[in-house]
VOTITOR-254191 format. One record per residue: x, y, z of N, C-alpha, C in turn. Coordinates in steps of 0.2 Angstrom, whole numbers, plus 5000, padded with zeros to 4 digits. Layout:
XYZXYZXYZ ...
This chain:
532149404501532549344500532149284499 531749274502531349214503531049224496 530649274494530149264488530749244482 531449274483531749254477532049174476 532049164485532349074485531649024481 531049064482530549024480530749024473 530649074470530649104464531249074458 531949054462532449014458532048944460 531948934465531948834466531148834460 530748894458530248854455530548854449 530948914444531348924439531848904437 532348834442533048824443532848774438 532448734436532648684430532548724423 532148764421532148804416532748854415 532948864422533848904419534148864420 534048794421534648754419534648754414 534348724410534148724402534448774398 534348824399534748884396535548884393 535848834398536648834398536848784392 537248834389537448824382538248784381 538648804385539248754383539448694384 539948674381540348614377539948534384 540148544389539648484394539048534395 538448504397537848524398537848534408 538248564408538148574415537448584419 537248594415536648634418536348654425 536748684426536848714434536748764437 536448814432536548884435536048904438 535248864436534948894443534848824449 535348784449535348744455535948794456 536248804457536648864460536448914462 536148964458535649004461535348984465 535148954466534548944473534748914477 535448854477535848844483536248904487 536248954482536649034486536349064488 535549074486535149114491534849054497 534649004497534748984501534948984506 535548974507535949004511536149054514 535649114511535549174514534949174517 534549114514533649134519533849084526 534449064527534449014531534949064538 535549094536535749144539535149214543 534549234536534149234539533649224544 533549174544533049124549533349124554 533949134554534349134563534449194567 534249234562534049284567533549304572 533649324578533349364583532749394581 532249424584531549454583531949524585 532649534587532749614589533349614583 533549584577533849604573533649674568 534149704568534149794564534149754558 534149824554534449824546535349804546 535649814550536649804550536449734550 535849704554536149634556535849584548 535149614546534849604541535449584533 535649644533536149674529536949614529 537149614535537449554537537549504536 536749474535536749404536536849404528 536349444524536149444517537049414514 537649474516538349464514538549394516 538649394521538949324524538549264522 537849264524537749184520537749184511 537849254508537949224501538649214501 539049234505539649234502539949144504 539749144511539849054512539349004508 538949034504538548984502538648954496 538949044492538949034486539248954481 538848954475539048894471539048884466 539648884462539748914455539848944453 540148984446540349044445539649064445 538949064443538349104442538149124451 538249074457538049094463538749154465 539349154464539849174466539849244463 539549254458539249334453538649334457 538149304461537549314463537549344470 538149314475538449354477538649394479 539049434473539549514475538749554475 538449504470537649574468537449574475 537249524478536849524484537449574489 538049564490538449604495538449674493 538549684485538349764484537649794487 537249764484536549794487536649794495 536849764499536549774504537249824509 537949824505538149864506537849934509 537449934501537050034501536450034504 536049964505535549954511535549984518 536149964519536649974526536450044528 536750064523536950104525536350194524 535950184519535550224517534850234522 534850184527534150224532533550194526 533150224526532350204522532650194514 532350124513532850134505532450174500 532450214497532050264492532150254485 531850284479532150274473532750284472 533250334475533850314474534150294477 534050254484534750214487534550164483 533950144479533950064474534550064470 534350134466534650154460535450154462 535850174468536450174470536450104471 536150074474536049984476536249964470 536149964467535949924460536649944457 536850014456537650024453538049994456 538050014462538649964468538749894466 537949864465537849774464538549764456 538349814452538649794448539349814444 539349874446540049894449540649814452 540249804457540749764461540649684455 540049664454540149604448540849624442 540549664441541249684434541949674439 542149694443542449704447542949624450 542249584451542649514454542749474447 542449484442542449434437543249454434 543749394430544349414430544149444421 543949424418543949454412543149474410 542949514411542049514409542049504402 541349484400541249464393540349494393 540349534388539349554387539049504384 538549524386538149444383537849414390 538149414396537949374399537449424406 537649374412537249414418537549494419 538149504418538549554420538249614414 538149594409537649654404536749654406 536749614409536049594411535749684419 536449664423536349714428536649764426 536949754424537349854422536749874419 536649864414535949894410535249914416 535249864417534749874424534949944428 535449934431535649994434535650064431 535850054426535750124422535050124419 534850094420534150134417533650144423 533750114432533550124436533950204439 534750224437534750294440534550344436 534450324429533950364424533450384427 533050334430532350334434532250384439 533050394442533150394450533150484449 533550494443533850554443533150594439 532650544438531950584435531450594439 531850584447531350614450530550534453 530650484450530350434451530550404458 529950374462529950344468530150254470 530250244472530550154473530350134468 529750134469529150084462529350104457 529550154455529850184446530350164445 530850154450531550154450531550064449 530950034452531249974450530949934443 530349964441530149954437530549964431 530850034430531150074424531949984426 532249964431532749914432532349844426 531849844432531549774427531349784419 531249824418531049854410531749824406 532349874410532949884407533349814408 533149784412533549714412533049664408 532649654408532349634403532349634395 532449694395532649714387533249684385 533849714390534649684392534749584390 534349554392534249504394534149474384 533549504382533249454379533749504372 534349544374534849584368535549514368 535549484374535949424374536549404369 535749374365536049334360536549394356 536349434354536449494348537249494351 537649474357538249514359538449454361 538449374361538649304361538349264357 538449254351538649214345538149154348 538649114353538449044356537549044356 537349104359536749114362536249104357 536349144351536149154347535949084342 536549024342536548974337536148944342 536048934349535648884352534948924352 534748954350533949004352534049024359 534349034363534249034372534549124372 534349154379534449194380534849194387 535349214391535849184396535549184401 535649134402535449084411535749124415 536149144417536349194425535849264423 535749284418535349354416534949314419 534349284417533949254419533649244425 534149214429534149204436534149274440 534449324437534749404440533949424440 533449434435532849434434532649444440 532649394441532049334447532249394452 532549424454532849484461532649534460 532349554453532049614451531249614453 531149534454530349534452530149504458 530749494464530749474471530549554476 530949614472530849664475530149694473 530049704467529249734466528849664470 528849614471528449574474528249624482 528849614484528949654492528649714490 529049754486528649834486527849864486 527649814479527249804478526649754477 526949694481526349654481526149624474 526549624469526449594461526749514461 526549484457526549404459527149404457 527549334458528249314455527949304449 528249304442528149254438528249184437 527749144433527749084434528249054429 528448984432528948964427528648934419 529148954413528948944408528848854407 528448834403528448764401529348714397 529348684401530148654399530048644390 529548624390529248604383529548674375 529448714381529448784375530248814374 530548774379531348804379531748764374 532048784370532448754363532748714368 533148664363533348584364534048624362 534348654368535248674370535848604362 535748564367536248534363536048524356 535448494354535248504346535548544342 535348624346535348654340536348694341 536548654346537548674344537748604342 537148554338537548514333537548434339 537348454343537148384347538048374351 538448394353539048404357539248464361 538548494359538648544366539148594364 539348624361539848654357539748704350 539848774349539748804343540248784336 540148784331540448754329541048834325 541648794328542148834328542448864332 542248814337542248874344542148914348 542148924354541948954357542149014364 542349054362542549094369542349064374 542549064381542349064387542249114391 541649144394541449194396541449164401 541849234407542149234414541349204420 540949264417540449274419539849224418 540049184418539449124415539549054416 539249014420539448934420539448904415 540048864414540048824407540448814408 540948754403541948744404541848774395 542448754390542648734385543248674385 543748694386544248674385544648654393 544348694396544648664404544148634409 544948584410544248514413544048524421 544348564424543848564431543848644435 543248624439543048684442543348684449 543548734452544048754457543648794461 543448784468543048834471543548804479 543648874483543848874491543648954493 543648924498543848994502544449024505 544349064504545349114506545249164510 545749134519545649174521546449214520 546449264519546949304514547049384516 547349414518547349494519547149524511 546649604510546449624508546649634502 547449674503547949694500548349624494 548349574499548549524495548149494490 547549494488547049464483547149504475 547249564474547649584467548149534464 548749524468548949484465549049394463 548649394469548249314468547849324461 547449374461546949364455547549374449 548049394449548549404443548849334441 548849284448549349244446548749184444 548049194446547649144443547249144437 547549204434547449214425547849184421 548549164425548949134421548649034421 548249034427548148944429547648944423 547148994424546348954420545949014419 545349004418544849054415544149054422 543649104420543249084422543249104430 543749134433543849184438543449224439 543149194446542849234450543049244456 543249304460543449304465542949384470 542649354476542249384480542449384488 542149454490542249444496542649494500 542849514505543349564509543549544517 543649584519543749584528544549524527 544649484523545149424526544849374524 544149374521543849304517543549314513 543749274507543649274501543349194496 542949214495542549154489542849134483 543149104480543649104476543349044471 543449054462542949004459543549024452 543648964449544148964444543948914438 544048894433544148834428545048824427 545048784427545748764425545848684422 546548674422546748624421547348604424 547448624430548048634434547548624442 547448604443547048604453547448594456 548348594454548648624459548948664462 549248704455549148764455548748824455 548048794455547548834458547548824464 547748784468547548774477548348814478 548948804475549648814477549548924478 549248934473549348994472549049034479 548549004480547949034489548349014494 548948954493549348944499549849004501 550149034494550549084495550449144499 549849154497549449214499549149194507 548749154508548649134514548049084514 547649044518547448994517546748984515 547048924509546348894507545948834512 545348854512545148814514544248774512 544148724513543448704510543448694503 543848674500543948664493543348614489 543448634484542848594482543048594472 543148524470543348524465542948474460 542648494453542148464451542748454442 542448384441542748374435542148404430 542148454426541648484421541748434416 542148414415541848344408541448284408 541648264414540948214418540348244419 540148324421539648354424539048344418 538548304420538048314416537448344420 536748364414536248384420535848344424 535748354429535448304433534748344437 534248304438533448334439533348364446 533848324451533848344457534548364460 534648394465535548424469535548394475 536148374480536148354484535548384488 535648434490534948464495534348424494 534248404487533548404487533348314486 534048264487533948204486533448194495 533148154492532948114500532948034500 532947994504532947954505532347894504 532247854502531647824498531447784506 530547784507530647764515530847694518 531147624512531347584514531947584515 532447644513533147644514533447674523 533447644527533647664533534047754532 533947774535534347844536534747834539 535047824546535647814551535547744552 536047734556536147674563536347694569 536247694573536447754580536547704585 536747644582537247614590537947634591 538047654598538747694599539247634596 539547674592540247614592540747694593 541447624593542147674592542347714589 541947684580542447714577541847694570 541347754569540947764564541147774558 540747774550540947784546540347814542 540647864538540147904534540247904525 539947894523540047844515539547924513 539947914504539547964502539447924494 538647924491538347884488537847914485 537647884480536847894477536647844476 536047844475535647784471535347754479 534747734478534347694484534747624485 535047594482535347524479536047534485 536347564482536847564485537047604492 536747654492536547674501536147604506 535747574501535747474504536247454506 536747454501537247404503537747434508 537847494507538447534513537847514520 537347554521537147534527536947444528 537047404525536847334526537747324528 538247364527539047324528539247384536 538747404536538847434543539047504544 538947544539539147624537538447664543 538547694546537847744551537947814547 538147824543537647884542538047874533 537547894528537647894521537447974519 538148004516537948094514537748094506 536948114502536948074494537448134492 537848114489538248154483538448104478 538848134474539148094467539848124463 539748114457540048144455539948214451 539448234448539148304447538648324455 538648294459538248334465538548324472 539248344472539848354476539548374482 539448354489539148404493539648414497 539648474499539648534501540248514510 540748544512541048534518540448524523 539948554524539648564528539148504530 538948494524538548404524539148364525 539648344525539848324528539948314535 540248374537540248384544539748374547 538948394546538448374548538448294551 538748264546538548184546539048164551 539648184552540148154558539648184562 539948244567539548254572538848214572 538348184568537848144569538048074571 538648064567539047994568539047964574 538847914579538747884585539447854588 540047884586540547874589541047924591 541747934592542247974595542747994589 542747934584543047924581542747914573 542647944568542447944561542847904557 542747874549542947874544542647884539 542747934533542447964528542647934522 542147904517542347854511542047914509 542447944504542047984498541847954492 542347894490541747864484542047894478 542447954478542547984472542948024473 543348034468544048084468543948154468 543348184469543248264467543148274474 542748244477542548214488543148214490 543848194490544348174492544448244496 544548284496544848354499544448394501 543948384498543348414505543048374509 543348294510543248264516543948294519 544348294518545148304523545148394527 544448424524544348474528543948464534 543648424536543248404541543548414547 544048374547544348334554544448414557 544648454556544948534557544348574560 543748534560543148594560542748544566 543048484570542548454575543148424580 542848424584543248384588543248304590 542948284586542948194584543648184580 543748124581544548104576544248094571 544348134563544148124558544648094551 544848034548545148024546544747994539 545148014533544947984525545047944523 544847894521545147824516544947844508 545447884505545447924501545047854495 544347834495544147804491544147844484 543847804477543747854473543247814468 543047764471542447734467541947674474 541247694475541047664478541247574479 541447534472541647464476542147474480 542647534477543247534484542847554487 542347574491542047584496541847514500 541247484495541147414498541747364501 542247374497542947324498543347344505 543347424507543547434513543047404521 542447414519542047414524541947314525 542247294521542347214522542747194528 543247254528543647204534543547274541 542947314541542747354546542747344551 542947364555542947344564542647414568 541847404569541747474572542147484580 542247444584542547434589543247464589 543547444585544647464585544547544583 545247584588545047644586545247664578 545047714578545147744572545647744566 546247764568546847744565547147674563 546747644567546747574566546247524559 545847564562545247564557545547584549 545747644549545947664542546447634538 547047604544547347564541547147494537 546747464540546447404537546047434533 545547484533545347494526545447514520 546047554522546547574514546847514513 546947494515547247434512546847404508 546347374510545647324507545647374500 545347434500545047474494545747474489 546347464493546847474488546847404482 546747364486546747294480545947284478 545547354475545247354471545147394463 545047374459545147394452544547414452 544447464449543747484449543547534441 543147524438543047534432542347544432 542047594426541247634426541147644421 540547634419540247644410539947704411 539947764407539447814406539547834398 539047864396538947904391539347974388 539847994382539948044380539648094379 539648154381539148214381539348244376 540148254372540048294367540548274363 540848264357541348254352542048244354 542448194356543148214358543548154353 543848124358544548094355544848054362 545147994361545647994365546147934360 546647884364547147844364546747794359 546347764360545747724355545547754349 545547814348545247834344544647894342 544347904339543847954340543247944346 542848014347542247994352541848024350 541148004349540748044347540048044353 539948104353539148104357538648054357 538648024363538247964364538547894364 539147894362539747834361539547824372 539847774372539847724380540647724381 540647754386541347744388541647694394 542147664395542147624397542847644403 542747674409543347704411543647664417 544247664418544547624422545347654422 545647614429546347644430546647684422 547247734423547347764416547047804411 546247784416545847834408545347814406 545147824399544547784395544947714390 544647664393545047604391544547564384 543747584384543447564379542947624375 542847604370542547654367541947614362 541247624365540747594359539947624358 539747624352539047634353538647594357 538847554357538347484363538647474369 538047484372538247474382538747414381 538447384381538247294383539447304379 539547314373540147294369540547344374 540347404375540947444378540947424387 540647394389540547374396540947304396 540947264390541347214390541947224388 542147254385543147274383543247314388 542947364391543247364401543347304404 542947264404543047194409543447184406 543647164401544147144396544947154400 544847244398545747264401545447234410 545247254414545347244421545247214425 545147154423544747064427545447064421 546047034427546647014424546646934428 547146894424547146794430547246824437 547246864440547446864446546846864450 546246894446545846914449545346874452 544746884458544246814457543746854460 543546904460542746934462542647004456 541846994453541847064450541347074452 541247134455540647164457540347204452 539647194451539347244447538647264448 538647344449538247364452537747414447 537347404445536847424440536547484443 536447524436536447604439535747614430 535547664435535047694428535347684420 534947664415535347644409535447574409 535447534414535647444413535047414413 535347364408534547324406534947254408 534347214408534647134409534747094404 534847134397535047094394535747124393 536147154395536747194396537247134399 536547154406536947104413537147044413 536547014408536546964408537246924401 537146974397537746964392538546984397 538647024402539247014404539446964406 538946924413538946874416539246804410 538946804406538846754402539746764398 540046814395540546834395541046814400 540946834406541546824413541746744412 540946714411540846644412541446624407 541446634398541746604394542546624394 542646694396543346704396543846714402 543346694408543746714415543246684421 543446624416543046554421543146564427 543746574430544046564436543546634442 543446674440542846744443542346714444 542346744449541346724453541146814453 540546824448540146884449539746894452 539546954455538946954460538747024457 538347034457537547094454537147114459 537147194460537047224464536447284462 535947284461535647344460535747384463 536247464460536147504463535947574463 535647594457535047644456535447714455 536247724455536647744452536347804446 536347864445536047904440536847904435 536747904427537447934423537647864423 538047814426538347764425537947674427 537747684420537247644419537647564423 538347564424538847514427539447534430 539347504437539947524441540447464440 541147434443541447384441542147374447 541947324452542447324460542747244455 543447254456543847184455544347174458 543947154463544647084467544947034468 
């Protein structure tokens, strides 16, 4: 497990690359390697007197809590398969692999709701059948896994031939890929053969180019269950479900009719659960029926762009304070990126800053991490964004601190709450005065279009600057600086007299200095303040008071 954790984290930007649909997600080996991960982490907490049952154990358990994405939540059932037959087989030989490896894949086909070939799920079956070819020739582990890697290999690079998509962008599939790296973590161990090294980013075709610059084949696209990517539905849905065994058949029936892209893993009374849809409510409603969801975690795929780094692996720049640890009442946990604006939250008084955003959602557990750090009795968690909101409100359930939400959804409502903060007043008290503050903020963001769409304005083409705010996308331009200003336009109304603007990657001063100049000529009455905040994707944040 350790050599293939190395082995995704060295690879995870070259299989991000790979991902071919309509948003450029590119996730699937930051996913990968956040789910094993969390298997070498369940590892390392074992005893020096752990068995093979305990070994085997952990492998299950922490990929099933760790899993992330439909590519880690297929990653997986494979890791619970194999180590099912682990278990249970005493010395593993050429054919408890070869049985290991069916199981693995059996069970993939199994939890995915619609399997489609082309992807990772063709990647291992094939592997597996040409390791019990091996197996039943009388060939010893080293043959057995070799004849796997040959035959997933060849599986792998047949892809395109059996996915259209794959074929029109030059790429061969990204979870196949990743599945690799566990064929070449096992001869590594067996054998002592080096991981391979990661390919040059330079030599991997340009994904969006060649589906026409929107991310997109032209004509459309099936959406393969088995594969991270969206089309047509705009968010990803993951919880876990604690649920009896018997009741998960019909859950999976009724979450065919919500969306695609179903994945569901797991047994005993807990399950992993991963969907696309366009309903997130009737994806959480349908787990209430059956029995409880919990840990939810909901990511808008149409915002999702690729990013260089994932929460795990943000660190703090060394003049940004990490905590503040004087005891107060009633602490508060902000969740942010950008060096900039983790300044500002801990300059307003916030002790502990969790980095996440809008495409690098962290995780229940990083948050709870931060309250229990939190130097008070009492917590308050700003998420900062509408996809955070419900994975903060699982918190309070998992500590015994008072853990309450100020359901923010854009970092200046964050700044706007912590204005009237009183670390001293208990907690409830606290929250009341800060939903109020965040409430009389308007808040508006510039980012880039990733592929071809449309809205109420008009058309939208790839690269267009979008300008969003309450109701939606309110402007539409090729130029920062014009579509940053018809945002301001709709939501700096007379009422208003403060505009905050926090500059994020993309902002230049001749931008800032054209809105400033702007505010000045049409909305005399407004005092602006500029903030560097170092923000990835949204080259402008926008707080009006």
């Amino acid at each position: 497990m350790a050599a293939l954790h190395e082995g995704l984290v060295a690879h995870r930007e070259a299989i991000n690359r790979l991902n071919v649909y309509p948003v450029p997600d590119g996730d699937t080996g930051t996913n990968m390697s956040l789910t094993i991960g969390s298997v070498c982490a369940e590892l390392d907490a074992l005893g020096d007197e752990a068995g093979i049952d305990d070994v085997c154990e952990a492998i299950a358990h922490g990929s099933l809590m760790g899993a992330r994405g439909n590519s880690g939540v297929i990653l997986c059932q494979l890791l619970r398969g194999l180590a099912g037959v682990w278990r249970s087989a005493g010395p593993v030989d050429g054919k408890a692999m070869a049985e290991a490896l069916s199981e693995a894949s059996d069970g993939a086909y199994g939890a995915v709701g619609r399997p489609v070939e082309g992807t990772i799920l063709t990647v291992v079956r094939v592997s597996a059948e040409t390791a019990a070819a091996a197996a039943d020739n009388g060939h010893d582990l080293l043959g057995v896994l070799e004849a796997a890697r040959r035959g997933g290999g060849e599986a792998l690079e047949r892809t395109p031939e059996l996915l259209p998509v794959l074929a029109e962008a030059g790429v061969v599939d990204a979870g196949g890929t990743g599945y690799l790296l566990l064929l070449d973590a096992l001869l590594h161990v067996a054998d002592g053969r080096p991981m391979p090294e990661p390919p040059a980013l330079e030599d991997i075709p340009d994904v969006q180019a060649a589906l026409g610059g929107a991310g997109s084949a032209s004509g459309g696209v099936d959406r393969p269950d088995a594969h991270d990517g969206v089309a047509d539905l705009r968010y990803e849905v993951m919880y876990f479900l604690e649920a009896p065994d018997e009741s998960v058949p019909g859950f999976k029936d009724v979450w065919a009719t919500v969306g695609d892209s179903i994945v569901v893993v797991g047994g005993d009374g807990l399950w992993n659960c991963h969907i696309h849809t366009d309903d997130i409510g009737a994806a959480v409603e349908a787990g209430i029926e059956v029995g409880r969801p919990r840990q939810i975690r909901v990511t808008d795929l149409l915002e999702e762009l690729e990013e260089e780094q994932w929460v795990r692996d943000a660190v703090p720049q060394p003049d940004v304070p990490a905590t503040v640890d004087d005891p107060v009442t009633t602490a508060v946990v902000a969740v942010a990126t950008g060096d900039g604006i983790r300044r500002i939250f801990h300059s307003l008084g916030v002790q502990r800053v969790v980095t996440g955003g809008q495409t690098m959602n962290p995780s229940t557990a990083d948050l709870l991490a931060a309250v229990e750090a939190a130097p008070g009795p009492g917590v308050v968690i700003l998420p900062n964004n509408s996809n955070i909101v419900a994975v903060a409100r699982q918190v309070d359930s998992m500590t015994t601190k008072a853990v309450r939400v100020v359901p923010t959804t854009a970092v200046t409502e964050g700044f706007a709450a912590l204005a009237v903060y009183d670390p001293e007043a208990e907690v409830d008290d606290v929250v009341a005065e800060m939903t109020g503050a965040a409430d009389d903020v308007v808040a508006g963001e510039v980012t880039r279009a990733v592929r071809d769409s449309s809205c109420d304005l008009g058309p939208i083409h790839a690269g267009d600057w979008l300008g969003l705010g309450p109701g939606g996308i309110l402007s539409v331009d090729p130029e920062l600086a014009v579509a940053a200003e018809r945002l301001l336009a709709e939501i700096v109304t007379a009422d208003r007299e403060i505009v905050t603007i926090i500059e994020g990657d993309g902002a230049t001063s001749a931008a800032t200095r054209h809105l400033e100049l702007w505010l000045g000529e049409h909305r005399p009455g407004v005092a602006a303040e500029v903030h560097p905040g170092g923000q990835p994707l949204y080259p402008y944040l926008f707080g009006v008071e």
